[in-house]
Structures are given as C-alpha cells and as structure tokens.
LUMTIFI-564835 format. One record per residue (C-alpha): residue number from 1; x, y, z. Coordinates in nm, 2 decimals, decimal comma, padded with zeros to 4 digits. Example, Ala and Ser with C-alpha at 12.3 -4.5 7.8 and 13.67 -1.06 7.14 Angstrom:
BEGIN
- nr	c1	c2	c3
- 1	01,23	-00,45	00,78
- 2	01,37	-00,11	00,71
***
This chain:
BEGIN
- nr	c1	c2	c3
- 1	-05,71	-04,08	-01,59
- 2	-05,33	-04,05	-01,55
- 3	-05,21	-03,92	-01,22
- 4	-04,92	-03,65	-01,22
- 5	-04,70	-03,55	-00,92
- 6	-04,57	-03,25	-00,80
- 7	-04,24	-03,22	-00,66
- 8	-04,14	-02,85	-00,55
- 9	-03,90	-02,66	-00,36
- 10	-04,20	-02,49	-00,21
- 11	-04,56	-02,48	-00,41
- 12	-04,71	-02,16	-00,36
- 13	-04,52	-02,04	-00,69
- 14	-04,64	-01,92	-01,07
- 15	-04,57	-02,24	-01,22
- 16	-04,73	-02,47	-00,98
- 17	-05,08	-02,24	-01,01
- 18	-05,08	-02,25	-01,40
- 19	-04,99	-02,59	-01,47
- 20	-05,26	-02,81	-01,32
- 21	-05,54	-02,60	-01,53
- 22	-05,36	-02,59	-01,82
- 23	-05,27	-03,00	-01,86
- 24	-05,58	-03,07	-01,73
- 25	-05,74	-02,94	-02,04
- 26	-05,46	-02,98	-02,27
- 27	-05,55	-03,32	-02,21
- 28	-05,89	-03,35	-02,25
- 29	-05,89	-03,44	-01,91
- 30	-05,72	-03,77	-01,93
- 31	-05,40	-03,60	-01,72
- 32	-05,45	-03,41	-01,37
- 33	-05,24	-03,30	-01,12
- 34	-05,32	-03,56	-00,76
- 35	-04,99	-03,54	-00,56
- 36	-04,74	-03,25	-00,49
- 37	-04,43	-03,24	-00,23
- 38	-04,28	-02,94	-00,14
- 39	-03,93	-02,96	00,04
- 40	-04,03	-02,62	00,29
- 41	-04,24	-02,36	00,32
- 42	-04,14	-02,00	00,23
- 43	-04,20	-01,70	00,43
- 44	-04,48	-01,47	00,27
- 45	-04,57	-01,78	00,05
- 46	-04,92	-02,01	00,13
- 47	-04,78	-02,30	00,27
- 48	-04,75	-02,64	00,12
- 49	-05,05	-02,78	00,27
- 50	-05,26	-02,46	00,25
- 51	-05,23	-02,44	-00,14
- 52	-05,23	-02,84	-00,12
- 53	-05,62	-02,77	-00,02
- 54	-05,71	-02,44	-00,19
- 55	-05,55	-02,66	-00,54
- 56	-05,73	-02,99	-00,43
- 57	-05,42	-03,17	-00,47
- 58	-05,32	-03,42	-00,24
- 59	-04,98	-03,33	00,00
- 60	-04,79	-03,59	00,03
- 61	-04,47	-03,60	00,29
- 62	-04,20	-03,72	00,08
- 63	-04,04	-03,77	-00,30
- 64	-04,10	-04,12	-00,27
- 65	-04,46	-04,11	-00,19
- 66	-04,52	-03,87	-00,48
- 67	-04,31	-04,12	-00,70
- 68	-04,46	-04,46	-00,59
- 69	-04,86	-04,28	-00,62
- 70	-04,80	-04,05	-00,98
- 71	-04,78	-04,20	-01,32
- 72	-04,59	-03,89	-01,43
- 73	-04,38	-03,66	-01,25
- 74	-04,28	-03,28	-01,29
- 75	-03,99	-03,18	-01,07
- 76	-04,08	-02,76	-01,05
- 77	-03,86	-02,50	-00,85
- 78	-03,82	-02,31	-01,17
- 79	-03,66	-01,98	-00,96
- 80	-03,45	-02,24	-00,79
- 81	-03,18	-02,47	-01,03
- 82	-02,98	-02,52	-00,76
- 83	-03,23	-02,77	-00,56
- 84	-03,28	-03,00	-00,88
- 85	-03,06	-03,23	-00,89
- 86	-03,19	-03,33	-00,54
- 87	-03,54	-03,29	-00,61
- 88	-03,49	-03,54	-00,91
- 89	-03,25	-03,78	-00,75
- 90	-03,61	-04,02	-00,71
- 91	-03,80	-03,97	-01,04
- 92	-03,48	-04,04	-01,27
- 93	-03,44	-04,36	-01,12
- 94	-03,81	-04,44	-01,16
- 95	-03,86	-04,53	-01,51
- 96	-04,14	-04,27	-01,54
- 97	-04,18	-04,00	-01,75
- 98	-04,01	-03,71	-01,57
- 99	-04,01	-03,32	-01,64
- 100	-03,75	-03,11	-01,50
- 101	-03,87	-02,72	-01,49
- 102	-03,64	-02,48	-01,64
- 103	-03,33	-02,39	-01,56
- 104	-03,27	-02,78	-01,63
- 105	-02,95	-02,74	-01,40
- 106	-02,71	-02,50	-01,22
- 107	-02,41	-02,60	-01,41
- 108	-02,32	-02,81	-01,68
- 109	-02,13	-03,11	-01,44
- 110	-02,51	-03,13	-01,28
- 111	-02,72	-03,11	-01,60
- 112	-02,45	-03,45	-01,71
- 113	-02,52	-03,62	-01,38
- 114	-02,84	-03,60	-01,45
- 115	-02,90	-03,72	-01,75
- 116	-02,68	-04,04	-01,68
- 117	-02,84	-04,10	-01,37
- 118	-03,19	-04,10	-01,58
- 119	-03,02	-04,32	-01,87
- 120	-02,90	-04,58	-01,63
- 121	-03,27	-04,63	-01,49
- 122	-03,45	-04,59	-01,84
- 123	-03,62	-04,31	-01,72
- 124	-03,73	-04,08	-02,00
- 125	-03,71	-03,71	-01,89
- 126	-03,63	-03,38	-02,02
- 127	-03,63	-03,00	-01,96
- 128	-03,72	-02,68	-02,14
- 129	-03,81	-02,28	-02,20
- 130	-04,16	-02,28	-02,31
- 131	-04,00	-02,03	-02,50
- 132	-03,84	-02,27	-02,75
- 133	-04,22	-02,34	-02,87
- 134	-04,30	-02,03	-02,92
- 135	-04,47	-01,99	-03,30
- 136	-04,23	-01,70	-03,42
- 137	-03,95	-01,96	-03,41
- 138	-04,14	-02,30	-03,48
- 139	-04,25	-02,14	-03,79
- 140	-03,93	-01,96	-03,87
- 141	-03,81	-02,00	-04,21
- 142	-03,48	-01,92	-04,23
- 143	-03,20	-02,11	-04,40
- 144	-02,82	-02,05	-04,26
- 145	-02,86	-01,83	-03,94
- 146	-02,54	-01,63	-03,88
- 147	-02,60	-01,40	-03,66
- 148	-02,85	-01,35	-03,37
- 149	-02,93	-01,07	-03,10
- 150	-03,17	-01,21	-02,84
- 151	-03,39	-00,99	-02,61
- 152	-03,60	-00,99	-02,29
- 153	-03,63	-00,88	-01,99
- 154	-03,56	-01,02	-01,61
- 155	-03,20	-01,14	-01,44
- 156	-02,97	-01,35	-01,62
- 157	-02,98	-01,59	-01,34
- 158	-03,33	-01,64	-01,38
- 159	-03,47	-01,59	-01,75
- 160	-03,13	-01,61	-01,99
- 161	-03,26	-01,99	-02,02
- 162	-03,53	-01,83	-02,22
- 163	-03,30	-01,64	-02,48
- 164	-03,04	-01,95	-02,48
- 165	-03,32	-02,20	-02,53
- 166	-03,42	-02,07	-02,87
- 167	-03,04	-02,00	-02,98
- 168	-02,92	-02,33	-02,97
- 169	-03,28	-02,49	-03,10
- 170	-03,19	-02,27	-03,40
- 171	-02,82	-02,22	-03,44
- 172	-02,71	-02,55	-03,29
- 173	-02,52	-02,71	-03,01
- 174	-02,14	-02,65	-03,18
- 175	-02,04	-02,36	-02,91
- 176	-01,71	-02,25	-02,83
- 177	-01,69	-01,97	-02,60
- 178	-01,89	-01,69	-02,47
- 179	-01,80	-01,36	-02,33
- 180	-01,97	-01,14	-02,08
- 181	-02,09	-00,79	-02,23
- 182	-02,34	-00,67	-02,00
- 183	-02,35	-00,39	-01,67
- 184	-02,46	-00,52	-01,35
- 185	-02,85	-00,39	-01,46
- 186	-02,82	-00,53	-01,81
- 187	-02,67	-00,81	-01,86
- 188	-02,52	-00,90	-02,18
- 189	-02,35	-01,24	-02,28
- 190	-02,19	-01,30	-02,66
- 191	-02,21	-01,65	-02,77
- 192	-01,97	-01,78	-02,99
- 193	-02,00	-02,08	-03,26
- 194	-01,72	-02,30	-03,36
- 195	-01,76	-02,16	-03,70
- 196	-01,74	-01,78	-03,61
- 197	-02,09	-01,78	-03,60
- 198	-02,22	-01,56	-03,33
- 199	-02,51	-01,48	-03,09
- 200	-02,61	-01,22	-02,82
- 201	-02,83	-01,20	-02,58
- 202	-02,95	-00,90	-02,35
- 203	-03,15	-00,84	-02,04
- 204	-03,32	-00,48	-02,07
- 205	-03,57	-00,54	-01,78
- 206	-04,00	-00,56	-01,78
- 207	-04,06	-00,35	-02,01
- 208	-03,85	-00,57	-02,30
- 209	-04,05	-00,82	-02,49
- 210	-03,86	-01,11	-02,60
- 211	-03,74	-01,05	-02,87
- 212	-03,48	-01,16	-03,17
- 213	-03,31	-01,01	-03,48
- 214	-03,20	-01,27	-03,70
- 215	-02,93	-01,28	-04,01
- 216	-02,86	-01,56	-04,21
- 217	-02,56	-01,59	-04,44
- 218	-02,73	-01,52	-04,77
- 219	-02,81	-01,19	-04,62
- 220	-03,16	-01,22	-04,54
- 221	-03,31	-01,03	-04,20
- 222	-03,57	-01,08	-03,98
- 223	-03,70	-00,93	-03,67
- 224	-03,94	-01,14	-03,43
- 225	-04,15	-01,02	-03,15
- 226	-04,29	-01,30	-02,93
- 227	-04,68	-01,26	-02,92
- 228	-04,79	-01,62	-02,96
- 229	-04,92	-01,84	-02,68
- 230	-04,56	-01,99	-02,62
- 231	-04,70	-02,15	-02,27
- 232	-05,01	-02,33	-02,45
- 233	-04,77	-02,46	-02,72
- 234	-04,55	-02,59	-02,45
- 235	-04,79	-02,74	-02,22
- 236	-04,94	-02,97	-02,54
- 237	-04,63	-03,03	-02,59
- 238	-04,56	-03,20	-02,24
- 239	-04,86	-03,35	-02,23
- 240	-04,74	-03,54	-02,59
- 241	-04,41	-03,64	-02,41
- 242	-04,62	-03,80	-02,08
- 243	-04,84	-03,98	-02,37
- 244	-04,55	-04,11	-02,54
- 245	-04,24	-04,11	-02,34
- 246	-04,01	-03,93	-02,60
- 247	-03,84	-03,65	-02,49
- 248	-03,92	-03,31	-02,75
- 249	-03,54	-03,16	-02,65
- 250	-03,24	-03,35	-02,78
- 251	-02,98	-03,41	-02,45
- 252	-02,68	-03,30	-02,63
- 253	-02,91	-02,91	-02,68
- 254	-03,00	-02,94	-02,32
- 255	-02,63	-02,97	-02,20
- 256	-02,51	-02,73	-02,44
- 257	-02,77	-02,44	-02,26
- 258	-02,65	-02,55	-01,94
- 259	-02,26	-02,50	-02,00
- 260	-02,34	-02,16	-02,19
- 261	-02,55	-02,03	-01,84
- 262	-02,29	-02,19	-01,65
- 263	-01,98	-02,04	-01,83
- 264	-02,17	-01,70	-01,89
- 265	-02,18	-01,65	-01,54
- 266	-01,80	-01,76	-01,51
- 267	-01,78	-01,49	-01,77
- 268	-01,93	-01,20	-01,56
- 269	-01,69	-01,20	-01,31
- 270	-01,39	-01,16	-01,61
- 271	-01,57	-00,90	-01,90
- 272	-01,45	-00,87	-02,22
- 273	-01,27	-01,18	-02,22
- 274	-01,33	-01,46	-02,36
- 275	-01,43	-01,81	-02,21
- 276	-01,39	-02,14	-02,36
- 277	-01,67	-02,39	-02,27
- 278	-01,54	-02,76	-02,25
- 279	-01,52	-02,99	-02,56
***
C-alpha cells in the first residue's frame, strides 16, 4: 500500500474529511491517507491532533517528516492560496508526486515560482477544480467555442477557480484581458481571448448551480447544468496521476487560471475597464 501525506494549513476542513475515504477506495485500497501536518490550529475547528485520531491518521510535527514518511503528497488549504507556496516549498523539491489543492496559487508570479521550483527537482505535481472533470464538459461536443457565460455560486475569492477552470480547459490558454462586471454581492469578471473571443463568469450565491451557456462560431448553443459526480471523476483522476506521475492539467492552463484570478481581482478595484494580463 502506498502512503499519502497530508500537508494543511489546519485539517479540520471539508476537503481533508472527504478525501481519505474517497482515494482509499478509488484505489481499491492500494492508496491511504497515514500522515498529515497542519501549520495551526483554528478557533472553532477540531484541532490537528484531535482529527489526527478521530481520522486515524498519523500527526506528524513538520513538512519534512510528512515528506521523508509519504510516498505521495497533497498540499490542502483549499480556502487558503495564500499559504501554498510555503506549504509546498518541501514536496516540490522532493521528486514525489505532489498535488496542490485549488486555488493552485494567489497570483500568477507565485503559481511561476512554483512550477520552476518543482521542474528544477523533477518533481511532478499539479493543481485543479474538480470541476474541470465534471461529465457535462468531458463529454462536451462542441467544435469552435465563441462565447461562454459561466455560473455558480460562492465568493470570487474562493470558488471563481471553479468557473475559470473549465474556461480555459475548453476555450484555451490565449487570454488577453479581463474586466470586472460584477457588484460587491455578485461578482462578475469578462474574460477576453486574443481573438475577440469572449467569456463571463458570475457569482449568484447558494442557490446557483454551476452552470454554463455555450456558443460556438457555427452558431450552435448549449446550456449545461452540472449534476454529474465531478468530485468522483476527479479523485480517479488523482489517484491515476500518483500511479503514473503525469500531471492531467497542462502548466501553461494552470498559469493562465492563475493570472485571470489574479488580474480579475486587480480588475475589481478599476470596473469597466479593461486589464491586460502579461504576455
């Protein structure tokens, strides 16, 4: 059995709970969570060690340990971009196959860094929505994608990874600008392509499905409502890249979703105007 490890801002969070279930039997077993590390412990959270024992997962006091003990590693704090490039600074310069929870990276200079730092130490890693694998747009057949308005719920801060994500793994990484649309309890962000191609996405809070209406330039529409088991499709997925140390997200996508987040909220403070994202 291959040994994965846990590296957290702090563990008593959504993702941490889910995850070892669901590789453990993606896996048939041959994958299970033994080692996490949590940086502190949050107020009104279990504390590291406490969900350490009701998980039966081993706590471990630092990065290293968790690095040195795991055969694969999964750096978490999804609510919290701003701590990974820290939290990762170990596992890319392992050489082990290393996932980075979304949001990949708080800006686009960090989500670079990263990725060198993991190329210089042959460290195979990458970072993701579950949302990219979602069925409605695996099995999308749609030729020439135009135009695309993207919807969901939660804060921009938090969950426009998961409208970006799908954009770019369908429209491509050739963006030129974006331009902030939105009101302080909807956010709205316009994403423009090189081309004149053009995207949108919009936060309408919980009670917004993700969602997507789709154009293409031969004039066919769709509409897609996300009911398929996105986090199952994901989590086999993962599993696959521990197996075979090949990443399922290309870099160059990965970067691209990082400046558009990153510029977006450069955007908010300046609406209505547009901002070009770096060359």
């Amino acid at each position: 059995m291959k040994k994965i490890g846990f590296i957290d801002y702090y563990l008593d969070e959504w993702h941490a709970e889910k995850y070892p279930e669901w590789i453990e039997t993606a896996s048939e077993g041959r994958m299970k969570v033994a080692y996490a590390y949590g940086k502190t412990n949050l107020e009104g959270k279990l504390s590291n060690a406490a969900w350490c024992e009701k998980k039966g997962i081993q706590l471990l006091d630092s990065i290293e340990a968790v690095v040195e003990q795991s055969d694969y590693l999964i750096v978490l704090s999804p609510d919290h971009a701003e701590f990974h490039e820290e939290l990762s600074q170990l596992p890319l310069r392992s050489g082990k196959p290393t996932y980075v929870d979304k949001t990949f990276a708080p800006d686009r200079a960090a989500a670079i860094r990263m990725f060198e730092l993991a190329e210089q130490h042959g460290t195979p890693m990458y970072s993701t929505s579950a949302l990219r694998f979602a069925a409605e747009y695996t099995e999308l057949k749609m030729e020439g994608i135009e135009s695309i308005c993207a919807l969901g719920p939660g804060s921009f801060e938090t969950y426009a990874i998961h409208q970006v994500e799908p954009i770019v793994s369908l429209m491509g990484t050739d963006v030129k600008r974006v331009m902030w649309t939105g009101t302080p309890n909807a956010p709205a962000l316009v994403i423009g392509f090189a081309d004149g191609r053009q995207a949108t996405i919009n936060h309408y809070g919980p009670n917004c499905p993700f969602s997507m209406a789709l154009r293409s330039e031969q004039g066919e529409s769709q509409f897609l409502k996300i009911d398929s088991n996105f986090f199952g499709a994901f989590i086999a997925n993962l599993v696959r890249f521990f197996e075979t140390g090949v990443p399922a997200v290309p870099r160059e996508e990965t970067i691209a979703i990082a400046a558009i987040l990153d510029y977006g909220k450069k955007a908010a403070t300046a609406p209505f105007q547009w901002v070009d994202l770096p060359s």
